[in-house]
VOFIRO-36696 format. One line per 10 residues: number of its first residue (from 0); their letters; for each residue z, x negated, y negated of N, C-alpha, C. Coordinates in nm, 2 decimals. Layout:
<rs>
NUM = A = Z/X/Y/Z/X/Y/Z/X/Y ~ ...
</rs>
This chain:
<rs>
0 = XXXXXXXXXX = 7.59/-9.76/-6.08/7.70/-9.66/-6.07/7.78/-9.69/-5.95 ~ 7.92/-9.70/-5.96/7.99/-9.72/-5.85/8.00/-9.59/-5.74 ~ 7.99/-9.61/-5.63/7.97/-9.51/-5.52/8.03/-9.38/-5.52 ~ 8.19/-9.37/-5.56/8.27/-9.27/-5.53/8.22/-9.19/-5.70 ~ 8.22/-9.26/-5.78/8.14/-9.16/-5.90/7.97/-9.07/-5.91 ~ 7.90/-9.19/-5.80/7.79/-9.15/-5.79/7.78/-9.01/-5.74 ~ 7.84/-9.03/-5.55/7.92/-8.91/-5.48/7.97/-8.77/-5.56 ~ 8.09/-8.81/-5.60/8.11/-8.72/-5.74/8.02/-8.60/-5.81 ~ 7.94/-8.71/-5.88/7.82/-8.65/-6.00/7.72/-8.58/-5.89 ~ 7.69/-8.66/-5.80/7.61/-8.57/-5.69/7.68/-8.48/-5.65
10 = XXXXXXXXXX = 7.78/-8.41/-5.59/7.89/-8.33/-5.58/7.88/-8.22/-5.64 ~ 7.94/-8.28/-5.80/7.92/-8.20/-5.89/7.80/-8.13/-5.86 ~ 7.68/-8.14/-5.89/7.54/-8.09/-5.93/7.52/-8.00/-5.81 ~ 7.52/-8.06/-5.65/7.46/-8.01/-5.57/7.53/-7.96/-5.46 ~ 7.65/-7.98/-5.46/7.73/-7.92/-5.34/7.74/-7.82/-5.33 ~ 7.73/-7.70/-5.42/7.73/-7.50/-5.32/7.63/-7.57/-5.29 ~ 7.53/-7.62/-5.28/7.39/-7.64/-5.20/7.39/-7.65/-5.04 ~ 7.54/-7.72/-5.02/7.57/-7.72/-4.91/7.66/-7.59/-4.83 ~ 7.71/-7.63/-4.68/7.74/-7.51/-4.62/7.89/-7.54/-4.67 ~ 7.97/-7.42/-4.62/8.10/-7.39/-4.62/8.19/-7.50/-4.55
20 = XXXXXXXXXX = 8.10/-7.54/-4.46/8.17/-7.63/-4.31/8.14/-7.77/-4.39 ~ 8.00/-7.79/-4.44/8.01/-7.93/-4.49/8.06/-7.95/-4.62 ~ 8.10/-7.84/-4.71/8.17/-7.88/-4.83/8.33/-7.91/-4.81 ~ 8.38/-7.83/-4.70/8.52/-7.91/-4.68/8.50/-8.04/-4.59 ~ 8.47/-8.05/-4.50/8.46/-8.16/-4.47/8.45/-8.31/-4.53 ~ 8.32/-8.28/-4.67/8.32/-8.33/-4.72/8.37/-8.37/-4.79 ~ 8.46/-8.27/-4.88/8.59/-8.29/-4.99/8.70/-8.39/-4.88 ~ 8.71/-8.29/-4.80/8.81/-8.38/-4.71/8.85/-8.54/-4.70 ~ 8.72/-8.59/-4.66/8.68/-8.72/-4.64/8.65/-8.80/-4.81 ~ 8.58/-8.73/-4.88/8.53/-8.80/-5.01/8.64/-8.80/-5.09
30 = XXXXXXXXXX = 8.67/-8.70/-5.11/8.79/-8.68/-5.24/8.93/-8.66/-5.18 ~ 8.98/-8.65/-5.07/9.13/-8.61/-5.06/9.16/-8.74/-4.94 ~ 9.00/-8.84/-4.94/9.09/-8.96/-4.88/9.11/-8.98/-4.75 ~ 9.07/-8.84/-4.66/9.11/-8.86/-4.51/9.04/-8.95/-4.46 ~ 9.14/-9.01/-4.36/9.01/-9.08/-4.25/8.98/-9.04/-4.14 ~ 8.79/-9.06/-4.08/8.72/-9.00/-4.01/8.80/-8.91/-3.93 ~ 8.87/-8.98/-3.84/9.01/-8.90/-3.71/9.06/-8.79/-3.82 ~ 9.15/-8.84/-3.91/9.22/-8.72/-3.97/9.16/-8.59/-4.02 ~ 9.00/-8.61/-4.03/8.93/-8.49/-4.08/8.87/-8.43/-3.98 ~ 8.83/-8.53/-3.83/8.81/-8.45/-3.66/8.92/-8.37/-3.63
40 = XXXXXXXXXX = 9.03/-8.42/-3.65/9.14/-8.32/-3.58/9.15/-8.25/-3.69 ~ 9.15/-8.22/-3.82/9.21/-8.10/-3.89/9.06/-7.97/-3.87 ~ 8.90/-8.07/-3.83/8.85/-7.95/-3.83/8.82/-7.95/-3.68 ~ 8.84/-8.00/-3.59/8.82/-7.96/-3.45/8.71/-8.03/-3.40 ~ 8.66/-8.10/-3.45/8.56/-8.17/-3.43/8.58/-8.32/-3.36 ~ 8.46/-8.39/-3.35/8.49/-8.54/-3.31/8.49/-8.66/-3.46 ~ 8.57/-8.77/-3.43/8.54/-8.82/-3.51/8.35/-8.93/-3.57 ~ 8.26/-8.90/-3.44/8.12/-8.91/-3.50/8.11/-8.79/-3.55 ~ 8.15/-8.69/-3.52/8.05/-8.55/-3.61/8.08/-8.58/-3.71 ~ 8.21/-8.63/-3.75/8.26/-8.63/-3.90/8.14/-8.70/-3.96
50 = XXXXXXXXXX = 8.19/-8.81/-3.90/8.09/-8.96/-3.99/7.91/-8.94/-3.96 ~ 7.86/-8.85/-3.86/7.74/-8.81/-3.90/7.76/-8.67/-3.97 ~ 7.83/-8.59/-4.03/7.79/-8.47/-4.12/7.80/-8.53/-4.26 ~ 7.93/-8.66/-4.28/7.93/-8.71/-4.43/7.78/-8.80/-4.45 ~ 7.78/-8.86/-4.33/7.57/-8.93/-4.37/7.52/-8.83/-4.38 ~ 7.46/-8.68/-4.32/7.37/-8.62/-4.39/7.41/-8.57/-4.50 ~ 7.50/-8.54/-4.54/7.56/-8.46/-4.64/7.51/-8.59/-4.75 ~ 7.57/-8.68/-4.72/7.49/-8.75/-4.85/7.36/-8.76/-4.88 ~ 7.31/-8.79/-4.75/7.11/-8.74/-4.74/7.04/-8.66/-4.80 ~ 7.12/-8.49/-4.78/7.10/-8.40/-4.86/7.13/-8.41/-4.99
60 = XXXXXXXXXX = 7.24/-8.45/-5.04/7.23/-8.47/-5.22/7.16/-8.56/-5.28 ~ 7.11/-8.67/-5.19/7.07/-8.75/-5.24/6.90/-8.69/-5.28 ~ 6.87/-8.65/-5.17/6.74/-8.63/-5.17/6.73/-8.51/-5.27 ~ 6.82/-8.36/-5.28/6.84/-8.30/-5.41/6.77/-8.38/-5.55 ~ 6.86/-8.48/-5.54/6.89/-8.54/-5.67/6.75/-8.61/-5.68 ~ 6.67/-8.64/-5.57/6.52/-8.70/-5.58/6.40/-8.61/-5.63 ~ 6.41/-8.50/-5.61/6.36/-8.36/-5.59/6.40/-8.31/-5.77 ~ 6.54/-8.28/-5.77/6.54/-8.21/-5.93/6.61/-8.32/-6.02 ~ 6.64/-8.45/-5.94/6.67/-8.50/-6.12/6.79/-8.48/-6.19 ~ 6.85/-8.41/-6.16/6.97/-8.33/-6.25/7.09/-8.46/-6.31
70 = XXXXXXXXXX = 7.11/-8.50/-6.25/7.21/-8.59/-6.25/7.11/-8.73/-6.36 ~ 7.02/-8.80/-6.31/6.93/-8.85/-6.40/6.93/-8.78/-6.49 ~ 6.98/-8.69/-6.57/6.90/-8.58/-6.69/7.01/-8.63/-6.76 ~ 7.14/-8.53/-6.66/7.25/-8.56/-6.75/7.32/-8.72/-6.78 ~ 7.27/-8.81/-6.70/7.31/-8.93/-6.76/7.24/-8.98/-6.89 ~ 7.12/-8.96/-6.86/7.00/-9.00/-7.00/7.07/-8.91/-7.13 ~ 7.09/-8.76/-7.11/7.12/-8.68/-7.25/7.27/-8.76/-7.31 ~ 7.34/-8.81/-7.17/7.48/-8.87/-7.25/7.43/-9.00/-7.35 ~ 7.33/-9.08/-7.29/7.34/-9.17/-7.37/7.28/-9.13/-7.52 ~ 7.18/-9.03/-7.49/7.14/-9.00/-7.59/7.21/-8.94/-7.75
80 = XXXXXXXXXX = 7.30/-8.84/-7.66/7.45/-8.78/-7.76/7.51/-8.88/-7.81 ~ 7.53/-9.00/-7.71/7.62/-9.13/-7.83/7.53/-9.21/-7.93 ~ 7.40/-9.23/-7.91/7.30/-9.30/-7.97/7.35/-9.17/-8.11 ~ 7.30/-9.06/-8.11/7.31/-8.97/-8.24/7.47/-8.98/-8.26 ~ 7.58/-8.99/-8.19/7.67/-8.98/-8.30/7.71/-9.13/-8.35 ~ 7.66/-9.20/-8.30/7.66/-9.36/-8.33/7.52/-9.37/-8.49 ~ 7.45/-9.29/-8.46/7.36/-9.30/-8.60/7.44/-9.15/-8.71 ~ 7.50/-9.09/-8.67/7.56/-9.01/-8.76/7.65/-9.11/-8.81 ~ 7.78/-9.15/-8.73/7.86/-9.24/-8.83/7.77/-9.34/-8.90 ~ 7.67/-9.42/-8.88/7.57/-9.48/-8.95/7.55/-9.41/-9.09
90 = XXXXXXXXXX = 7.53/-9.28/-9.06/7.48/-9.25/-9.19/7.56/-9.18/-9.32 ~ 7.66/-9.16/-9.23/7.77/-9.15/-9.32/7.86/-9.24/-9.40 ~ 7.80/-9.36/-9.36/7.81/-9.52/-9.42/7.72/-9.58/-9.54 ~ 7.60/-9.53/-9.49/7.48/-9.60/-9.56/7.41/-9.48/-9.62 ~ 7.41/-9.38/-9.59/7.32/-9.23/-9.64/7.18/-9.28/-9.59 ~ 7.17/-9.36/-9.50/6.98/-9.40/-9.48/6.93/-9.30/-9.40 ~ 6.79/-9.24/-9.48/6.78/-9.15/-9.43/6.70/-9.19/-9.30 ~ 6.65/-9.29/-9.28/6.58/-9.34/-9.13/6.69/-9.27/-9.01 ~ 6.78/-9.30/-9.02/6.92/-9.24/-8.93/6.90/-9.09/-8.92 ~ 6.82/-9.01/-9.02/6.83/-8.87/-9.01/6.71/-8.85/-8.94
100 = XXXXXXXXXX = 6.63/-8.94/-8.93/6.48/-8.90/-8.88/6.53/-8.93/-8.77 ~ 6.55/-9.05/-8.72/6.62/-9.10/-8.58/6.70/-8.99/-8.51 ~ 6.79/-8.91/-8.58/6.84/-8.80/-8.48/6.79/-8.71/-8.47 ~ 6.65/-8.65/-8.51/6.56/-8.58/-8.49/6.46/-8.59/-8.38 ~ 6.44/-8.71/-8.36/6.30/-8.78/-8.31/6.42/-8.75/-8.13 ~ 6.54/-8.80/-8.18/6.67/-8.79/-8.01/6.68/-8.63/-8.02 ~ 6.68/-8.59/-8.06/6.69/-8.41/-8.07/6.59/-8.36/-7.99 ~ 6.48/-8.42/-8.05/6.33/-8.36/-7.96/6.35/-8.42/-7.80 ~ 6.37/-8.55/-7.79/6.37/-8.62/-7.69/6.45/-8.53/-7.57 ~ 6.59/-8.50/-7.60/6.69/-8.42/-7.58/6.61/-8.26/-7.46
110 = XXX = 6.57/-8.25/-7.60/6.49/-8.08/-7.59/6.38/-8.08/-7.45 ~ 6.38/-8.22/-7.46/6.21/-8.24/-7.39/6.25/-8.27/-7.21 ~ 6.42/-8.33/-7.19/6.48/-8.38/-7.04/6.44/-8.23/-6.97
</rs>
């Protein structure tokens, strides 16, 4: 998974996890692009605080993400959702009913992340 998507999905999932101070900073730098200086002077900071709060900040989601998984879950359930509609159009082709067991057996699987 490429970095800035990884970031992202971690984001997504775990960021109110973080403080007020490290969620802008972090948007700042991750998603709106600043560089280290341009995000020290807009928060008053130095430019190492920056570049050490974006390392822990990643430290923290990462390790989140070691701990509950979440992001692992929801990548597995995606592929799982295309596997069933990839055997739905299958079976709307062929009527085999193996294809109908097969989305049952991913249903459970599903139920079980």
């Amino acid at each position: 998974m490429d970095k800035i998507l990884e970031q992202s999905l971690l984001y997504d999932f775990y960021g109110d996890l973080l403080t007020d101070h490290q969620k802008e900073i972090y948007e700042d730098v991750v998603f709106h692009d600043l560089s280290l200086s341009e995000a020290a002077a807009t928060h008053g900071i130095t430019r190492q605080g920056v570049h050490d709060l974006i390392r822990r900040c990643n430290e923290t989601l990462h390790d989140y993400e070691e701990k509950l998984g979440l992001v692992r879950k929801f990548e597995e359930t995606k592929k799982l959702v295309a596997r069933i509609h990839d055997l739905a159009e299958q079976f709307e082709q062929t009527r085999d009913p193996g294809c109908v067991r097969e989305i049952e057996r991913i249903s459970r699987e599903i139920g079980e992340l």
